[in-house]
C-alpha positions as CSV (number, residue, x, y, z in Angstrom):
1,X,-42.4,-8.0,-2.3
2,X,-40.6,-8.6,0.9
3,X,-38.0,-11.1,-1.5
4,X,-37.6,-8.1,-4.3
5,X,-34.4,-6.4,-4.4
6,X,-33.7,-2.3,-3.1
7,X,-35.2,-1.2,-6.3
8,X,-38.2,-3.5,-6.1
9,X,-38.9,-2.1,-3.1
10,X,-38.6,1.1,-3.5
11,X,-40.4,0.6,-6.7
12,X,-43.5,-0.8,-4.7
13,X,-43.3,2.1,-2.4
14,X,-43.2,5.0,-5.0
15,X,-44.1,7.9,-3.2
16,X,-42.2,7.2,0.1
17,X,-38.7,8.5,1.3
18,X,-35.6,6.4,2.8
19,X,-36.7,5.9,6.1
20,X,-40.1,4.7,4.9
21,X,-38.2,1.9,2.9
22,X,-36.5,1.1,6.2
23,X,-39.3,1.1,8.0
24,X,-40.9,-1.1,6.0
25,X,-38.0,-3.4,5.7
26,X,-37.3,-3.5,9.5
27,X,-40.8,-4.6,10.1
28,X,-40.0,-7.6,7.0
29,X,-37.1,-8.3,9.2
30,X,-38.8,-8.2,12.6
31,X,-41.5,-10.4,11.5
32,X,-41.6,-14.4,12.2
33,X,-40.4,-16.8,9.2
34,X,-42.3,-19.7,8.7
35,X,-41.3,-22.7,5.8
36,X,-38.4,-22.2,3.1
37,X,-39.8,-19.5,1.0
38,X,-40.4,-17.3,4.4
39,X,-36.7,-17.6,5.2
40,X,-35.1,-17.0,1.7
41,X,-37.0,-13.2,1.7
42,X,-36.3,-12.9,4.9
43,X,-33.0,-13.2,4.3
44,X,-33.1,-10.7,1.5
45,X,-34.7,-8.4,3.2
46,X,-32.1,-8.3,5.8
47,X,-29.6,-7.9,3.2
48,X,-31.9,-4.7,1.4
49,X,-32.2,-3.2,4.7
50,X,-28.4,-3.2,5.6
51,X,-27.0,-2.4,2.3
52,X,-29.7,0.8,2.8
53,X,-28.6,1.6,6.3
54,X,-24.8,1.4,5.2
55,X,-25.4,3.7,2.3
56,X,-27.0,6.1,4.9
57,X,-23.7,5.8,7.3
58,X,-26.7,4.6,9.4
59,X,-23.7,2.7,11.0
60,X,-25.9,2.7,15.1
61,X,-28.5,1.4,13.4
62,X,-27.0,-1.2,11.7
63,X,-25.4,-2.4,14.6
64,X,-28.7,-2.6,16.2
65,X,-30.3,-4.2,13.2
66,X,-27.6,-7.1,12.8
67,X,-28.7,-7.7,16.9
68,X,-32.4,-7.8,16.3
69,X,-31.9,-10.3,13.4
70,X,-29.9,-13.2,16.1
71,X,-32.7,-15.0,16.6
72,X,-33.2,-15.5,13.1
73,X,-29.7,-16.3,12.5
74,X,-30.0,-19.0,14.9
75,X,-32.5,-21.2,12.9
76,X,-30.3,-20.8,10.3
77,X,-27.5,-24.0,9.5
78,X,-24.2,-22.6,10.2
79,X,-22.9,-22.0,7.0
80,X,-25.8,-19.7,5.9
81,X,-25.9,-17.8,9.2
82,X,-21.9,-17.0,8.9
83,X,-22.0,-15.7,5.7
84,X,-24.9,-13.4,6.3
85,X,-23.0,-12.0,9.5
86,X,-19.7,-11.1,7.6
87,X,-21.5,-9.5,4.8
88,X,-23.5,-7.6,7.3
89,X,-20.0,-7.2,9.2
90,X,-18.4,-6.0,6.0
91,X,-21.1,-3.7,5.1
92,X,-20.8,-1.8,8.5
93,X,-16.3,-1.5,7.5
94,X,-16.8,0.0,4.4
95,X,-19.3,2.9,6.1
96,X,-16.5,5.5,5.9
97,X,-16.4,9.0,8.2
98,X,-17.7,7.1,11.2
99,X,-16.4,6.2,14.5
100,X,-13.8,3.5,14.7
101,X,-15.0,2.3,18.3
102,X,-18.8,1.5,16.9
103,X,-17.2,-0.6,14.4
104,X,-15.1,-2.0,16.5
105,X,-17.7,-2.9,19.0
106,X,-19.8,-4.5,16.9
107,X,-17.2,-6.9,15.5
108,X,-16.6,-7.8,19.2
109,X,-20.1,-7.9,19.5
110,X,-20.7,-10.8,16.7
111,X,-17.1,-12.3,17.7
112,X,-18.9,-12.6,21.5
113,X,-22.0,-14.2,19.7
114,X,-20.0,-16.5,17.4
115,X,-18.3,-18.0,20.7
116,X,-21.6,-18.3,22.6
117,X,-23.2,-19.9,20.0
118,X,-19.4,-22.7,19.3
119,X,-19.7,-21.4,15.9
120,X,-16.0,-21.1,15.4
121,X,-15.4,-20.7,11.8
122,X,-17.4,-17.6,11.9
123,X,-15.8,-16.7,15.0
124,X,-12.0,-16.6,13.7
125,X,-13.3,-15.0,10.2
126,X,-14.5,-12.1,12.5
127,X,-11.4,-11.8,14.3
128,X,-9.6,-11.8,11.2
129,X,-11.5,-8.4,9.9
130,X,-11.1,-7.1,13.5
131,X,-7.5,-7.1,12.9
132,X,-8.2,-5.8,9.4
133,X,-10.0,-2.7,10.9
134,X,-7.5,-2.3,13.6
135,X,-5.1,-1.4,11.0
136,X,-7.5,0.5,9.3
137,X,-7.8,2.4,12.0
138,X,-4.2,2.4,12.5
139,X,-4.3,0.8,15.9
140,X,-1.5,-1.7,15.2
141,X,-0.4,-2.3,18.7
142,X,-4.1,-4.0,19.1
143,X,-4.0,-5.7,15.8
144,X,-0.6,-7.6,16.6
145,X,-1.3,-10.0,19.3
146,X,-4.3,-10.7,18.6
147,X,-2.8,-11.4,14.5
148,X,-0.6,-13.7,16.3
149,X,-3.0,-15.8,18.4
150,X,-5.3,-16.0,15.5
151,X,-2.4,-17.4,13.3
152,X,-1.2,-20.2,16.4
153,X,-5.0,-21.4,16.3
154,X,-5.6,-21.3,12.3
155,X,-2.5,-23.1,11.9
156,X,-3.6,-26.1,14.0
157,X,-7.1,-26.0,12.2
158,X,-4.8,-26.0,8.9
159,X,-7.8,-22.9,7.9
160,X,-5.1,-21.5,4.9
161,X,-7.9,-19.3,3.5
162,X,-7.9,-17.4,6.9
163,X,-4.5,-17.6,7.7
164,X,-3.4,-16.1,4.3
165,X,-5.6,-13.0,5.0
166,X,-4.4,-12.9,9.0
167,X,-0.6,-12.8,8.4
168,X,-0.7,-10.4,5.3
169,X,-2.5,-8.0,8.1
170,X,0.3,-8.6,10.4
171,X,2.8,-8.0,7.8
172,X,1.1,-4.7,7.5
173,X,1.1,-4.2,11.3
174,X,5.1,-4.4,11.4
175,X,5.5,-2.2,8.4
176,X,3.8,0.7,10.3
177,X,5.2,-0.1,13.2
178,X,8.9,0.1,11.2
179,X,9.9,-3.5,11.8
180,X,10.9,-4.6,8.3
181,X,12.5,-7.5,9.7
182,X,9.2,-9.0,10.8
183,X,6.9,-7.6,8.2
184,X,9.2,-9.6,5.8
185,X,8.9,-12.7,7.9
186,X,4.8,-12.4,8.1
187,X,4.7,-12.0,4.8
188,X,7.0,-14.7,3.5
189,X,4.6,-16.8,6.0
190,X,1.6,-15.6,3.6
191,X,3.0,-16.5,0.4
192,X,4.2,-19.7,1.3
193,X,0.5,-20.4,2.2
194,X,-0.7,-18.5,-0.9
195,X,1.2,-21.3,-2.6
196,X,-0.8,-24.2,-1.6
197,X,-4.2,-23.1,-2.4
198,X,-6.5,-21.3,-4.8
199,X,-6.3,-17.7,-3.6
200,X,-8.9,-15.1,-5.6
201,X,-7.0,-12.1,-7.6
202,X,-8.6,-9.5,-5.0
203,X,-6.0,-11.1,-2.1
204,X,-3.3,-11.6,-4.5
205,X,-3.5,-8.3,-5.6
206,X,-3.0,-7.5,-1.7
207,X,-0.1,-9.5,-1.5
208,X,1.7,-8.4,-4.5
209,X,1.2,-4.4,-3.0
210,X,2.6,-5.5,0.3
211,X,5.4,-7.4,-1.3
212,X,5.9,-3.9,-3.6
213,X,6.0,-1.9,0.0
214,X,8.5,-4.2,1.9
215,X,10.8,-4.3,-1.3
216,X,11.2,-0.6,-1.5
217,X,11.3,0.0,2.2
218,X,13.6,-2.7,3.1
219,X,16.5,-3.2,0.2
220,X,15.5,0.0,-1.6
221,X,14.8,-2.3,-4.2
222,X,12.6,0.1,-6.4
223,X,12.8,-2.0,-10.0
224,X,11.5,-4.8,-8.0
225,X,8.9,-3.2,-7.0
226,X,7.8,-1.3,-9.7
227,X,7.1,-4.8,-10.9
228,X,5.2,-6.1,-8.0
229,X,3.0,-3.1,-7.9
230,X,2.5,-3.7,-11.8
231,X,1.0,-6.7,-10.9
232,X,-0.9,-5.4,-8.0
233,X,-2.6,-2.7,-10.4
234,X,-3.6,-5.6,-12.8
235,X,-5.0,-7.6,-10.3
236,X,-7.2,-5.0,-8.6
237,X,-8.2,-3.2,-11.9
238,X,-9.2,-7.2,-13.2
239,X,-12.1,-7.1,-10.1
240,X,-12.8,-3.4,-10.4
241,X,-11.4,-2.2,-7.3
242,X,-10.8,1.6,-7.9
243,X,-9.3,2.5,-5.0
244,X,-6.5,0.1,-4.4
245,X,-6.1,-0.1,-8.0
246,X,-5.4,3.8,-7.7
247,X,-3.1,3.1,-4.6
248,X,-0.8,0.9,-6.8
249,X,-0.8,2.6,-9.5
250,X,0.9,5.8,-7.4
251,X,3.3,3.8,-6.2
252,X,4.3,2.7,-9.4
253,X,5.1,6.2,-10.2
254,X,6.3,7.2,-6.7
255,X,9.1,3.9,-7.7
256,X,10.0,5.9,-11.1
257,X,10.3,8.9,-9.5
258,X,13.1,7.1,-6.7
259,X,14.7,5.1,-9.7
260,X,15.2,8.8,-11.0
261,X,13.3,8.4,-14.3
262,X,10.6,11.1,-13.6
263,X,9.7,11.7,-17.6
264,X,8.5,8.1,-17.7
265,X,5.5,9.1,-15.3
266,X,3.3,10.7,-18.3
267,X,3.9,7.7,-20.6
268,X,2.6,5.5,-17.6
269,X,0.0,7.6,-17.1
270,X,-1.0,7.4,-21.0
271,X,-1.1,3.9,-20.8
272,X,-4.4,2.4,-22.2
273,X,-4.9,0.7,-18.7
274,X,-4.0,3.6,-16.8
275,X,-6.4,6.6,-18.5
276,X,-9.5,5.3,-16.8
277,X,-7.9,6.3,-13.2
278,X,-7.3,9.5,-12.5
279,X,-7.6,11.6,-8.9
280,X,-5.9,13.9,-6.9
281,X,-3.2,11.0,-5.9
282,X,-1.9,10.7,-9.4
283,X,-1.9,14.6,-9.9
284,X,0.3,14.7,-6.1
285,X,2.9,12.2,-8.1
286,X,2.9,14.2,-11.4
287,X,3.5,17.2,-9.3
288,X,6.4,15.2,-7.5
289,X,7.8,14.1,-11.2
290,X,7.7,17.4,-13.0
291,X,9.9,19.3,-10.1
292,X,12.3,15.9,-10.0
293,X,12.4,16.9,-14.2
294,X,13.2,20.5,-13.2
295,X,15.8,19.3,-10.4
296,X,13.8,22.3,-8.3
297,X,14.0,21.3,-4.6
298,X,11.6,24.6,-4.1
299,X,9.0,23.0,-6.6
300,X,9.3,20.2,-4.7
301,X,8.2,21.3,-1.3
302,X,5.5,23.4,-3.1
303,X,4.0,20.1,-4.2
304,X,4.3,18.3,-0.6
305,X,2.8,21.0,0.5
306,X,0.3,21.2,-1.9
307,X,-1.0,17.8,-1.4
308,X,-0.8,17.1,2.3
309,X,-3.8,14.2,2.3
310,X,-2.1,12.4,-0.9
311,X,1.6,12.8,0.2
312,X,2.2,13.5,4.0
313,X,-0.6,11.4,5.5
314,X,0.6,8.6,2.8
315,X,2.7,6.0,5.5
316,X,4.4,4.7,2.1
317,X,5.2,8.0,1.1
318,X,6.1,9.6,4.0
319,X,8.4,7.2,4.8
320,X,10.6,7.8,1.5
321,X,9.8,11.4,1.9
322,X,13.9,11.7,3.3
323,X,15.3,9.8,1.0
324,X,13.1,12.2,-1.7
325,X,14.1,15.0,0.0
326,X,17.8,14.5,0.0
327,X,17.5,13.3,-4.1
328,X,16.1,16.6,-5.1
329,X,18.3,18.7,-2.8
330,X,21.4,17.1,-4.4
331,X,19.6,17.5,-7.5
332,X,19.1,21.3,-7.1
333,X,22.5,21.4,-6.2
334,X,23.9,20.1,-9.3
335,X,21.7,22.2,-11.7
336,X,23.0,25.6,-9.1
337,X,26.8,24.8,-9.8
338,X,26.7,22.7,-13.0
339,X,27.8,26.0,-14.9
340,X,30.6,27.2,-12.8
341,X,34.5,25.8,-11.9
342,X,34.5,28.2,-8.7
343,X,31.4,29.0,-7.1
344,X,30.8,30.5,-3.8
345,X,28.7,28.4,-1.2
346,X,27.2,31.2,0.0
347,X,25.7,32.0,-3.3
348,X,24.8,28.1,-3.6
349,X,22.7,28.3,-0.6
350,X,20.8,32.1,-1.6
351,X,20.0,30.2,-4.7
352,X,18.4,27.3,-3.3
353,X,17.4,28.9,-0.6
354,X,18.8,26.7,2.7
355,X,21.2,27.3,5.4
356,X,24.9,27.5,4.5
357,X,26.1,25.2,6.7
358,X,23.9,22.8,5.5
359,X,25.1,23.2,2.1
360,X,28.5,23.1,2.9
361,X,27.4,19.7,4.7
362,X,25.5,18.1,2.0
363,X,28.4,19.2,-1.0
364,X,31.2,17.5,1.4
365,X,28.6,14.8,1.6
366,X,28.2,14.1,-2.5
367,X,32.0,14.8,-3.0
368,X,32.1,11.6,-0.9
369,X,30.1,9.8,-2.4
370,X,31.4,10.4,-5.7
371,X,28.0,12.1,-7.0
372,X,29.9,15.3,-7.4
373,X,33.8,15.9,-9.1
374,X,35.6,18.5,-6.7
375,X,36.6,20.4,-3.4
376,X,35.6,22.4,-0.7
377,X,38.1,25.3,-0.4
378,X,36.4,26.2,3.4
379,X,39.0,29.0,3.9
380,X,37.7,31.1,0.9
381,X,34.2,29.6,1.4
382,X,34.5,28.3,-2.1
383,X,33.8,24.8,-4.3
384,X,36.2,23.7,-6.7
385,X,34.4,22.2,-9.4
386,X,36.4,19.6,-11.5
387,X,35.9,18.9,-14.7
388,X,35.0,15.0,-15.3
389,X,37.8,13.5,-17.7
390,X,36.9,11.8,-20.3
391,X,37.6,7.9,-20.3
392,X,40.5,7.3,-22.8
393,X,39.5,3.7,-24.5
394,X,42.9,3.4,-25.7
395,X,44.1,3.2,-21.7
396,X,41.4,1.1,-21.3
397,X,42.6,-1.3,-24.3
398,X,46.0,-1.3,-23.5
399,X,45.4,-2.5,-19.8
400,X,43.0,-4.9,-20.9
401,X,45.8,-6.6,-23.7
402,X,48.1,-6.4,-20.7
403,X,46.4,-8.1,-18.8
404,X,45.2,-11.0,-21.1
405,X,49.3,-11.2,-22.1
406,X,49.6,-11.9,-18.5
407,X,47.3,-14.5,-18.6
408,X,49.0,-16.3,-21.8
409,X,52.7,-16.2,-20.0
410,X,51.0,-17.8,-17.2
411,X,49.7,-20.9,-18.6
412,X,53.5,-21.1,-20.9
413,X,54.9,-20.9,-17.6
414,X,53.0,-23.5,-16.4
415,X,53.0,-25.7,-19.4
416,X,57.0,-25.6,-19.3
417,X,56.8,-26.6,-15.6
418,X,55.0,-29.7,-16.7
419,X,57.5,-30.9,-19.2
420,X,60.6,-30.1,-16.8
């Protein structure tokens, strides 16, 4: 019974609650082992018992399980014992709701162990998901140097399997801690080891979304990323990870929002690989679309607003939330004075509802730029709106023949020299 799975169990149990099934299960797990069969449900009764305790958020007690079951591990050969640890390890990270520091201490816990016991390989696959929940737990100051002495001592080991994992969480590190320079760097590092080895879709997936991140944060390269974040949804939704799959696909549309194609988010959303996902994320992004459609900077604040957890708490979001905000003020402004040749500021800035000044700021800003054809007549407190001429193609013909005639009396010229 002891070597069933949960459902066997609780099968064999029928008329007993949760903690009767763990009771009975720590008692499998307390008990001595004896010959091969003995260890194998042994073993799986470990396993039963933690994946019940981290459905529970039992997170204390599966701390205090994985201590009780060292002895154990210690008859085990090494490769056996370290893969029991980190899926016990990685059961307690995905508990969510539940305090950072006990996860935290039992890592270190098992990382201590690992080193007592000169078990290395388990010891540097620990600290790798300690620097994983650091920046889980967005502690990134913690997860850098301890990323970089990791990386010095995988590299000498020539572990790529680890190191690709370790320096695609310090490229994540430097993101949130805004140096681009250096999240590029760690990354590039990642790849380059990606390169020489097998690595599973799951962590290519993760590289791919990282790549997607730097290349809209750094060269405000959003086509590029659109693409890398296409390839990250694949990769994810290929192993049936929901959540990261879902993460990708928002920032696919959060890139055709930038790129200022905002009706293309429904027909990405229609997709046939898209319809299975859906969430208040997406709804945040079609929120964000439909008021970049209307050019309604109001509808647009409604919608950050609206969806504070999606949006504001969002690093990746929050950190194109400026450049957002500036695109659909300038695009309110446009739609306010597209039917006038004068228009007063002051009426500009009652409509969409800002500070004059500001307005005055921003219109000298685009007239710059060249997003918008006219003057600011600051005496009268008035825009000139020009009217955009219309390109004549026989001005443009004429200067292109003209310059092509150039180009023949050039080389006659410089025939002739050759026969003088």
């Amino acid at each position: 019974m002891s070597g069933g799975t949960i459902m066997d169990t609780m099968t064999s149990l029928p008329h007993q609650n949760d903690q009767n099934v763990i009771r009975h299960l720590t008692n499998l797990v307390k008990s001595p082992a004896s010959g091969d069969d003995d260890i194998k449900k042994k073993e799986d009764s470990i396993m039963e018992l933690g994946n019940i305790l981290a459905q529970n958020k039992q997170t204390e007690e599966l701390r205090n399980m994985i201590e009780q079951t060292r002895p154990f591990l210690v008859s085990l050969g090494k490769a056996k014992a370290a893969k029991l640890v980190r899926d016990l390890v990685d059961l307690c990270l995905k508990i969510d709701d539940q305090d950072g520091d006990i996860k935290v201490g039992l890592v270190k816990e098992c990382i201590q162990w690992a080193t007592e016991q000169n078990r290395t390989f388990l010891r540097q696959t620990l600290t790798a998901r300690l620097v994983r929940l650091y920046n889980d737990l967005q502690r990134y100051t913690q997860a850098l140097p301890l990323a970089a002495d990791l990386i010095r001592e995988l590299k000498k080991v020539d572990d790529k399997d680890v190191l690709v994992e370790v320096e695609l969480e310090e490229s994540k590190a430097y993101y949130n801690l805004s140096n681009i320079g250096r999240a590029r760097a760690s990354l590039t590092g990642a790849r380059t080891t990606a390169n020489a080895i097998y690595v599973n879709p799951r962590m290519q997936a993760a590289l791919d979304l990282q790549s997607g991140i730097l290349h809209a944060a750094d060269e405000k390269d959003f086509k590029t990323a659109f693409s890398y974040f296409y390839e990250a949804f694949e990769g994810y939704d290929s192993v049936d990870e929901k959540v990261s799959a879902l993460t990708a696909l928002k920032y696919m549309l959060l890139c055709k929002v930038m790129l200022d194609l905002p009706d293309e988010v429904n027909s990405l959303l229609s997709a046939k690989l898209a319809l299975k996902y859906n969430g208040s994320d997406l709804d945040a992004m079609k929120a964000i679309a439909a008021a970049a459609q209307k050019r309604s900077l109001k509808d647009f604040q409604v919608a950050f607003g609206s969806f504070p957890q999606e949006l504001q708490m969002d690093p990746v979001v929050r950190k194109h939330f400026h450049s957002l905000s500036e695109r659909m003020l300038e695009k309110d402004l446009c739609r306010i004075i597209e039917p006038y040749s004068f228009v007063q500021i002051e009426h500009v800035a009652q409509q969409i509802g800002i500070d004059r000044s500001k307005v005055e700021k921003k219109l000298s800003q685009m007239i710059l730029d060249q997003k918008l054809s006219g003057s600011l007549d600051q005496g009268e407190g008035m825009l000139i709106v020009f009217e955009i001429a219309v390109p004549d193609e026989a001005y443009q013909t004429a200067l292109d023949t003209i310059h092509a005639m150039g180009e023949v009396v050039d080389a006659l010229y410089s025939n002739a020299s050759k026969i003088n």
